[in-house]
C-alpha positions as YAML, in Angstrom:
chain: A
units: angstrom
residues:
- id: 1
  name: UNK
  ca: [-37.92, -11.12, -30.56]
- id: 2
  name: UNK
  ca: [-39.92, -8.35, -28.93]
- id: 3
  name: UNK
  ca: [-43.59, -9.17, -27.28]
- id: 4
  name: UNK
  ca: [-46.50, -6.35, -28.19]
- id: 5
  name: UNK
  ca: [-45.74, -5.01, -24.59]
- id: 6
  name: UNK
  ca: [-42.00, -3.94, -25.67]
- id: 7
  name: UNK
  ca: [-42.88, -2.34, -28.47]
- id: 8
  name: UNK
  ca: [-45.34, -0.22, -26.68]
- id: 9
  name: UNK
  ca: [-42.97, 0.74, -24.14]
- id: 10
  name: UNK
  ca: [-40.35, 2.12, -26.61]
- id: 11
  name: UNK
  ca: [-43.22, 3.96, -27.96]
- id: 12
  name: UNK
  ca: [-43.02, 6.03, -24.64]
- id: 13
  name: UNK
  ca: [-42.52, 10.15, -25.71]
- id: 14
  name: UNK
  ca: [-43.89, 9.14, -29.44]
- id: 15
  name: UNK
  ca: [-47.25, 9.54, -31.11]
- id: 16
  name: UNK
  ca: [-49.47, 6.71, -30.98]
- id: 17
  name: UNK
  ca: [-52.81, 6.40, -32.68]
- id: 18
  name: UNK
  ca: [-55.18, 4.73, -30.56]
- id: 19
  name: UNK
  ca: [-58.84, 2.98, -31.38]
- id: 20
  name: UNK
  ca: [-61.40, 2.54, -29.46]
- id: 21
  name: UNK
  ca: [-63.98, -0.40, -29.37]
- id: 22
  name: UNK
  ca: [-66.82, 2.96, -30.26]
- id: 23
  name: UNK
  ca: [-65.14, 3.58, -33.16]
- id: 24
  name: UNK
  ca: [-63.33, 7.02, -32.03]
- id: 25
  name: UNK
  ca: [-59.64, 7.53, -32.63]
- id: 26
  name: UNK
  ca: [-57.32, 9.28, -30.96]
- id: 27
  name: UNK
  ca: [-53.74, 10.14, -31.50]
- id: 28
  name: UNK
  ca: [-51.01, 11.76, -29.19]
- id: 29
  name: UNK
  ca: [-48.04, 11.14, -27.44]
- id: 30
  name: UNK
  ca: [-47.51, 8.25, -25.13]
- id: 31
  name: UNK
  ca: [-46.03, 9.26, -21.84]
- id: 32
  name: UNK
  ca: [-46.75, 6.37, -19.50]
- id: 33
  name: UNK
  ca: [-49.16, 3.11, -19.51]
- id: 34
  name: UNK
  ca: [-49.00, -0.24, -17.15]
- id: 35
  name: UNK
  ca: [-50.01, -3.95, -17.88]
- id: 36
  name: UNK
  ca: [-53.69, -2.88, -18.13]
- id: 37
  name: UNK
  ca: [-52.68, -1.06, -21.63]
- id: 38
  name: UNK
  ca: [-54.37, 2.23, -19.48]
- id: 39
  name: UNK
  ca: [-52.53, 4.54, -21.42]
- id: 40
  name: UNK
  ca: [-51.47, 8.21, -20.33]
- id: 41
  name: UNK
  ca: [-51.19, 10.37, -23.63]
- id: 42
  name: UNK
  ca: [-50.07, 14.07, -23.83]
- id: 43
  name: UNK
  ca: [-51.13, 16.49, -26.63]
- id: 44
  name: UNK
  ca: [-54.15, 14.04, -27.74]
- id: 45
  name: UNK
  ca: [-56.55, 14.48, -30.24]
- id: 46
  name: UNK
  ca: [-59.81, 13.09, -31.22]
- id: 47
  name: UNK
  ca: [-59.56, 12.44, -34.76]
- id: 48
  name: UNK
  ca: [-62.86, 12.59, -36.84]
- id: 49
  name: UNK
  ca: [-63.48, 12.67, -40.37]
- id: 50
  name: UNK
  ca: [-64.45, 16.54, -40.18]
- id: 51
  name: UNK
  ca: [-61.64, 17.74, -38.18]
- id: 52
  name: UNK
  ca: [-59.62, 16.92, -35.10]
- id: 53
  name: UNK
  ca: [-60.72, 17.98, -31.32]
- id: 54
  name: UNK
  ca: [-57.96, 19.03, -29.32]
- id: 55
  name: UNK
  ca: [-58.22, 16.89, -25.99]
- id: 56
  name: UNK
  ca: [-54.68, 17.87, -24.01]
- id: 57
  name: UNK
  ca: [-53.46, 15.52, -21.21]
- id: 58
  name: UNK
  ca: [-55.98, 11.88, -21.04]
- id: 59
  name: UNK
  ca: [-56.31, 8.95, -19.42]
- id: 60
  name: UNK
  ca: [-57.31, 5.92, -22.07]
- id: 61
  name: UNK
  ca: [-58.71, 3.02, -20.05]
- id: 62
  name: UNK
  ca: [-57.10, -0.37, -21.35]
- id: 63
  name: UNK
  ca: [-60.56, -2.68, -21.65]
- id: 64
  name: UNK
  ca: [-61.87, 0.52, -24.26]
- id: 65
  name: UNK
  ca: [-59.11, 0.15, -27.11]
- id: 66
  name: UNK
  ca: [-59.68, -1.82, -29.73]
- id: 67
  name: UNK
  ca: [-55.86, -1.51, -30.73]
- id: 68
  name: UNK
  ca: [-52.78, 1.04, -30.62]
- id: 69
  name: UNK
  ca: [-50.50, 2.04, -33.69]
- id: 70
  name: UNK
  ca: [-46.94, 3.34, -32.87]
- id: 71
  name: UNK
  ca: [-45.11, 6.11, -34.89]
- id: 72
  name: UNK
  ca: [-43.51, 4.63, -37.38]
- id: 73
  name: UNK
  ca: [-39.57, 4.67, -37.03]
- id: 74
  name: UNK
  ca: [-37.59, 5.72, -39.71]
...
Protein backbone atom coordinates (compact mmCIF):
# COMPACT_ATOMS: atom_id res chain seq x y z
CA UNK A 1 0.00 0.00 0.00
CA UNK A 2 1.45 3.40 -0.78
CA UNK A 3 1.20 6.43 1.99
CA UNK A 4 0.09 10.09 0.36
CA UNK A 5 3.92 10.88 0.59
CA UNK A 6 4.77 8.04 -2.15
CA UNK A 7 2.46 8.99 -4.37
CA UNK A 8 3.68 12.49 -4.39
CA UNK A 9 7.11 11.52 -4.92
CA UNK A 10 6.40 9.48 -8.12
CA UNK A 11 4.64 12.52 -9.15
CA UNK A 12 8.22 14.09 -9.43
CA UNK A 13 8.70 15.50 -13.44
CA UNK A 14 4.62 15.37 -13.78
CA UNK A 15 1.96 18.04 -13.60
CA UNK A 16 0.36 18.52 -10.41
CA UNK A 17 -2.53 20.81 -9.67
CA UNK A 18 -2.11 22.42 -6.48
CA UNK A 19 -4.78 24.45 -4.06
CA UNK A 20 -4.25 26.78 -1.90
CA UNK A 21 -6.06 27.51 1.51
CA UNK A 22 -6.95 31.38 -0.58
CA UNK A 23 -8.63 29.66 -3.00
CA UNK A 24 -5.91 30.10 -5.97
CA UNK A 25 -4.84 27.13 -8.02
CA UNK A 26 -1.95 26.40 -9.57
CA UNK A 27 -0.76 23.71 -11.84
CA UNK A 28 2.80 22.71 -13.15
CA UNK A 29 5.31 20.28 -12.97
CA UNK A 30 6.68 18.87 -9.78
CA UNK A 31 10.43 18.82 -9.69
CA UNK A 32 11.33 18.49 -6.03
CA UNK A 33 9.40 18.88 -2.48
CA UNK A 34 10.53 17.57 1.23
CA UNK A 35 8.40 16.41 4.30
CA UNK A 36 7.04 19.99 4.70
CA UNK A 37 4.93 19.31 1.28
CA UNK A 38 7.12 22.83 0.18
CA UNK A 39 6.83 22.02 -3.24
CA UNK A 40 9.29 23.19 -6.14
CA UNK A 41 7.16 23.34 -9.48
CA UNK A 42 8.52 24.20 -12.99
CA UNK A 43 6.39 25.71 -15.82
CA UNK A 44 3.51 26.79 -13.19
CA UNK A 45 0.51 28.51 -13.77
CA UNK A 46 -2.03 30.34 -11.86
CA UNK A 47 -5.21 29.06 -13.00
CA UNK A 48 -8.27 31.47 -12.83
CA UNK A 49 -11.57 31.29 -14.22
CA UNK A 50 -10.64 34.08 -16.93
CA UNK A 51 -7.43 32.74 -18.06
CA UNK A 52 -4.20 31.28 -16.78
CA UNK A 53 -1.03 33.53 -15.56
CA UNK A 54 2.10 32.16 -16.54
CA UNK A 55 4.27 32.00 -13.22
CA UNK A 56 7.67 29.94 -14.45
CA UNK A 57 9.90 28.32 -11.75
CA UNK A 58 7.98 28.66 -7.77
CA UNK A 59 8.39 27.82 -4.54
CA UNK A 60 4.80 26.59 -2.88
CA UNK A 61 5.14 26.74 0.90
CA UNK A 62 3.64 23.42 2.49
CA UNK A 63 1.34 25.12 5.52
CA UNK A 64 -0.51 27.27 2.24
CA UNK A 65 -2.01 24.16 0.24
CA UNK A 66 -5.10 23.11 0.89
CA UNK A 67 -4.38 19.84 -1.22
CA UNK A 68 -2.31 18.54 -4.40
CA UNK A 69 -3.78 16.48 -7.42
CA UNK A 70 -1.28 14.31 -9.45
CA UNK A 71 -1.50 13.73 -13.28
CA UNK A 72 -3.48 11.12 -13.78
CA UNK A 73 -1.61 7.91 -15.12
CA UNK A 74 -2.85 6.20 -17.91
Amino acid sequence: MERPIDVLNNAKGKRVLIKLKKGTEISGILHAMDLHLNMWLEGAEQITEEKKIKLGTILVRGDNILYVSPEKSE
